[in-house]
Phi, psi and omega in degrees: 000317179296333186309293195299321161322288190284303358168302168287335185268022188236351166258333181274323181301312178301302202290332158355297209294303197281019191229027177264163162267165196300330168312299179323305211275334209257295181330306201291272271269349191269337176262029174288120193258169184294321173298327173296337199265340145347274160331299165289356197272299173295337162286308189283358166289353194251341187265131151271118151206198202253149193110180148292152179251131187347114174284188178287159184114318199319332175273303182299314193290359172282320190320329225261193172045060151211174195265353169092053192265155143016282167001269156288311165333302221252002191254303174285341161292315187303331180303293181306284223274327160324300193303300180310304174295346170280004197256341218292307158351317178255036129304106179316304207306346179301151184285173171292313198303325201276296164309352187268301153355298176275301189303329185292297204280010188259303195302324171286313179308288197303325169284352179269021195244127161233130175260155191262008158210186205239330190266106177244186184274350171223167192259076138351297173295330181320296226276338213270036204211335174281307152302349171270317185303325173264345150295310174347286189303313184298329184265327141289336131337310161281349183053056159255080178281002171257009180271340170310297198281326170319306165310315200278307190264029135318297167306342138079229186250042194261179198293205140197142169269194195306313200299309167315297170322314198289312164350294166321278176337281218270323171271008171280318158291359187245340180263348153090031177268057172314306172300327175270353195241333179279352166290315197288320199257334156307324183307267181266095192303343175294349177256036164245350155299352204268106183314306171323284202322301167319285209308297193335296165310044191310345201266117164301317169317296190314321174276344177286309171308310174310279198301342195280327192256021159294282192340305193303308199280351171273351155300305168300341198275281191332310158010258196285320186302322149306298165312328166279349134357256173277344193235005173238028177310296148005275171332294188297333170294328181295318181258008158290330167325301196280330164292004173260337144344271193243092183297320159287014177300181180276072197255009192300332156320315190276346215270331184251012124325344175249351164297302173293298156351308174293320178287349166308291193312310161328313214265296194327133167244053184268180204302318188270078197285337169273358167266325156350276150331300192258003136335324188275316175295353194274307209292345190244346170259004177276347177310334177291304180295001196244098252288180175296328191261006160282289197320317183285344172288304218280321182299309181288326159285334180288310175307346188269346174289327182074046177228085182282334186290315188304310202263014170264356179252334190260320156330299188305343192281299172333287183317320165297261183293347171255015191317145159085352160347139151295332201259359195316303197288320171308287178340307208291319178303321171309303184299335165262008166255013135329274174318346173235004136322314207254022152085353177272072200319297182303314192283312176292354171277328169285327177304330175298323168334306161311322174255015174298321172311337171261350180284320195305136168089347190259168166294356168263355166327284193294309195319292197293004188245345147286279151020290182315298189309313168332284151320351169268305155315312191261009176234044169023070198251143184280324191305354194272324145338287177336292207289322189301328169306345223253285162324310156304332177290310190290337177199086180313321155235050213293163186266305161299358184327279192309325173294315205287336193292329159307301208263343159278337168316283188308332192271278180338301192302357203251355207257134166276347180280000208277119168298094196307331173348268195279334181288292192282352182281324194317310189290312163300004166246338177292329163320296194301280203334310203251051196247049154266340204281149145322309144326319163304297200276018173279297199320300251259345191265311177301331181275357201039042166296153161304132175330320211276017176285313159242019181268338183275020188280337183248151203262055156060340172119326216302349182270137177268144156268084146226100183276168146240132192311305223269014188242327175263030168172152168261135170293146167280199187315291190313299198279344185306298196278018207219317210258304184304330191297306183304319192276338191270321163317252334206297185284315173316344185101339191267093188273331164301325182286306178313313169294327180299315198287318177292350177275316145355279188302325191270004151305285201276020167231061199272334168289304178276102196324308188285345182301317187264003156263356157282339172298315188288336188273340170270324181288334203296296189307328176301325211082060194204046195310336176303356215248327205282279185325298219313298179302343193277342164320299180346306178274030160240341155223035170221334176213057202272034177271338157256037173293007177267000202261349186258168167216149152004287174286008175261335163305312202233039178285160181274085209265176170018060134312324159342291212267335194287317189305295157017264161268018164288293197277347183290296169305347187035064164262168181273000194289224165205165154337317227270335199287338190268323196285330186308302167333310182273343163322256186328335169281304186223014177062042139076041204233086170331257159350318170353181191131110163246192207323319179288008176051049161283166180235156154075182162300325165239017149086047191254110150320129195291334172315302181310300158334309147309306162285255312249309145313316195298312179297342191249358172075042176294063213271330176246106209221124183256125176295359194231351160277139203284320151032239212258310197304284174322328165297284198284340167333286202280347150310318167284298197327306186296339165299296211272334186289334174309291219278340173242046159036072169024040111345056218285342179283295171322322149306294191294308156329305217263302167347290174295293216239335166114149202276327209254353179246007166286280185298342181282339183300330212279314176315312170302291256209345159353292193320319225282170154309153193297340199274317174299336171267343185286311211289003203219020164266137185326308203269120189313290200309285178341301191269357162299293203321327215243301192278310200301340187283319156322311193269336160291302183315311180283328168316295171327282167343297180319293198263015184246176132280141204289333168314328202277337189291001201271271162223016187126000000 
């Protein structure tokens, strides 16, 4: 009763907001205290509804990116008195009447919020798909079917689930909109399986008359699609006609509908393989007739199809008839990494060759003066020591800087005229210089360098941090009010929030050195190793006056060992401890909670699809992605899979990991041949091949500062 209690004065406090003055109106929102927020926090954790429900942090975190204007001030109330009334809604003891009520005005508050920028900290459409949903139900339950439909197309083209659609369904039928209720069950043809609908529905014609003619229009689709093929060539001679009228005009639309039809056309194993043929032969000699920027549409889907020979024959084409082109230098650059797609090493180091005067001066400049050496290097070309050196002298801080610096190592040590010497100090200062890089720690093992080259780079942890935040800088407005919030989280107990909001602060006070070892020091106090891991490149090439304040292990800790060894023995896996934990460094900074862009979860960053099966098989029926675990369960479970299927491969695994089992294996089909260190350097995808060396450079840290016994499994 007291829950509901405070529950109502936190709703009477919101309603509050419009006889206030605008000062008035901006203070209550800066004086939301943390047990309110507490509270609301803890009611929607107890409401189910459909989607995710707000991780932690979530709350603290609506405060931040806005100016307290008038506006807005009265835009975040509105939010809050929304919230409030869905949950005041799930009070059992409220009458129906009462919940419909509370569900309308939550639902009216939520169509009123215009915020004055789009990136917020919560899904407006979320709360507001929750409240159409329990309107639905109530309005059908009253057998207010037209409020039912009233409802359904507020939601527009956004998803519902089954129970709803049928909801929709049945009331196009009770309202006697037979036409709209047989458009609608075509759409989802899956709710005439629906037992409610049969019983409603007595007249067996009808339903019967329903599936035949789903069946028909999926029969006609098949159809019309083989006729749209094979039989409208015509069509395409009409429209080469109409671009030689204007010849640079703008056709990329129709052009690329005849794009798709040919890739149709490609795929198909239908009956008329001769019109087939010759369609597909009209569309590829017709490429001479077509303005520049189709040919450049037509290269880039076949390279994204992976009918490479196709698209390196329509590049010659380009390249051929388009000098002087804007996109020429793209082309000319497109074409040897076709070409080294497809496994051809030498033909893709000369095209590039062919074409340098025009890659020169472009934004392909660094790729391509990589490339060359590259290619040089894996087609044993002796020039290649020449070009890598070439590339280092040109971009001291090249995004390739460290590979060509390796791969010049690796060629030079074979030369016998090579001063060994001299050779190996070159490899200790590139060590020192860099020693986070992956590469460092290849070197530092293969040269048998001493350790303390990167291990003294950090001062063991052993310096205390004591500052107080309000004695080493004066705050402005913004960090004033960011710093109180934090201090008020932070006594409440609300230690997640609190930690969102210190992360918060250390974006915008990132420039100040002592600000950031105060920071690592509260995340410490947190428990909060993601915070430590993320920020530490920071203190090596930005402050590197607090590396005493850091150690190794706060970089590399040895986390959920427990859980990990654990199913490792459970699961009989072949992995190790150092290999699963490394993995999770890097996915998610040891961050339980995580969701990334791609809406992965948890610690090791597992798609909920993926999640799914991956439970269905371990007999998971009920499972939470965000318990450390249950996350971990299902990790090493996929992991074991992929180690099977690429015979413990570990670059390969982790590409399938990353990047996914079906763009993996066509990398494996190409690129097979190479060394493991060769194939990571020749995957296409920027994130993929960091992703696969930064997990190699935890493993070896791990190596470095644990002993190797405790990394094995335990």
């Amino acid at each position: 009763m007291r829950h509901y209690f405070i529950l109502f004065m936190l709703v009477s406090y919101l309603f509050a907001y419009p006889c206030q003055s605008q000062t008035a109106k901006e203070s209550d929102l800066k004086k939301m205290t943390a047990d309110q927020i507490a509270l609301l926090k803890s009611q929607l954790q107890s409401y189910e509804g459909e989607g995710s429900q707000p991780s932690n942090g979530e709350f603290a975190s609506s405060f931040l990116n806005h100016d307290y204007s008038s506006f807005q001030a009265s835009n975040y109330l509105r939010f809050y008195q929304a919230l409030s009334y869905l949950l005041a809604s799930q009070n059992n003891k409220s009458s129906k009447k009462e919940k419909q009520a509370y569900l309308q005005h939550s639902l009216s508050l939520l169509d009123n919020i215009k915020f004055e920028t789009k990136k917020q900290s919560f899904d407006l459409d979320h709360w507001r798909r929750q409240v159409i949903h329990q309107l639905i139900i109530f309005s059908f339950e009253d057998r207010a079917f037209f409020k039912v439909i009233k409802y359904a197309q507020l939601l527009a083209d956004k998803p519902m689930r089954t129970e709803h659609l049928k909801l929709v369904a049945l009331s196009y039928f009770e309202t006697k909109q037979l036409t709209r209720f047989q458009r609608f069950t075509l759409k989802y043809p899956n709710l005439l399986e629906d037992e409610q609908i049969n019983r409603t529905i007595k007249n067996r014609k009808i339903l019967a008359t329903l599936k035949k003619k789903i069946s028909l229009n999926a029969s006609q689709a098949a159809y019309r699609k083989g006729e749209r093929i094979f039989h409208k060539r015509p069509e395409w001679s009409g429209f080469l006609a109409q671009i030689k009228e204007s010849y640079f005009g703008d056709h990329l639309q129709a052009f690329r509908k005849f794009t798709n039809r040919y890739l149709e056309a490609l795929e198909s194993r239908g009956i008329d393989k001769k019109g087939r043929k010759a369609f597909v032969k009209e569309f590829e000699q017709s490429l001479t007739k077509v303005p520049p920027s189709l040919v450049l549409h037509y290269i880039r889907k076949m390279w994204q199809r992976q009918y490479l020979d196709k698209a390196v024959s329509a590049s010659d084409v380009f390249l051929r008839q388009f000098k002087g082109h804007p996109d020429y230098s793209i082309v000319a650059y497109d074409r040897g990494r076709i070409l080294e797609d497809q496994g051809k090493h030498s033909q893709a180091l000369k095209s590039f060759k062919d074409h340098e005067k025009w890659i020169r001066g472009t934004t392909h400049e660094e790729n391509h003066d990589f490339r060359k050496a590259w290619l040089s290097y894996l087609s044993k070309n002796k020039e290649s020591s020449i070009l890598f050196e070439d590339y280092l002298r040109k971009y001291p801080n090249g995004e390739y800087y460290s590979t060509c610096f390796y791969f010049l190592i690796e060629v030079l040590k074979t030369q016998k005229k090579v001063n060994r010497k001299h050779l190996k100090s070159r490899v200790e200062r590139f060590t020192n210089s860099q020693p986070m890089n992956y590469y460092s720690l290849r070197l530092l093992k293969e040269w048998a360098l001493p350790r303390s080259l990167v291990m003294n780079q950090l001062g063991g942890g052993a310096r205390p941090v004591n500052h107080d935040a309000n004695q080493i800088f004066s705050l402005g407005l913004r960090e004033q009010h960011l710093w109180d919030l934090y201090l008020e989280l932070r006594e409440f107990g609300l230690h997640d929030d609190a930690y969102f909001v210190l992360t918060e602060l250390s974006e915008l006070l990132a420039k100040i050195p002592e600000w950031f070892a105060y920071s690592i020091k509260e995340a410490k106090h947190f428990e909060h190793p993601s915070f430590v891991t993320i920020k530490a490149p920071q203190v090596f090439y930005r402050f590197s006056q607090l590396k005493s304040y850091l150690s190794w292990k706060d970089i590399y800790p040895l986390l959920y060992k427990e859980q990990i060894t654990e199913n490792l023995k459970k699961l009989n896996s072949p992995l190790s401890y150092k290999f699963v934990v490394s993995l999770i460094r890097q996915e998610s900074a040891f961050n339980p909670t995580a969701v990334s862009s791609a809406n992965a979860n948890g610690l090791m960053q597992i798609i909920p699809s993926t999640a799914k099966t991956l439970a269905q098989k371990l007999n998971l029926s009920d499972y939470d992605v965000f318990e450390p675990s249950v996350n971990i369960k299902l990790g090493i479970s996929l992991l074991n899979r992929l180690y099977y299927k690429y015979d413990g491969r570990l670059d390969y695994m982790l590409s399938a990991y990353n990047a996914g089992d079906t763009v993996t294996d066509r990398w494996i089909r190409s690129r097979g041949r190479l060394s493991q260190l060769e194939f990571i350097e020749s995957i296409p995808y920027k994130e993929t091949r960091s992703y696969i060396k930064l997990i190699f450079r935890n493993m070896e840290f791990y190596d470095l500062i644990y002993d190797k016994s405790y990394l094995k499994t335990g």
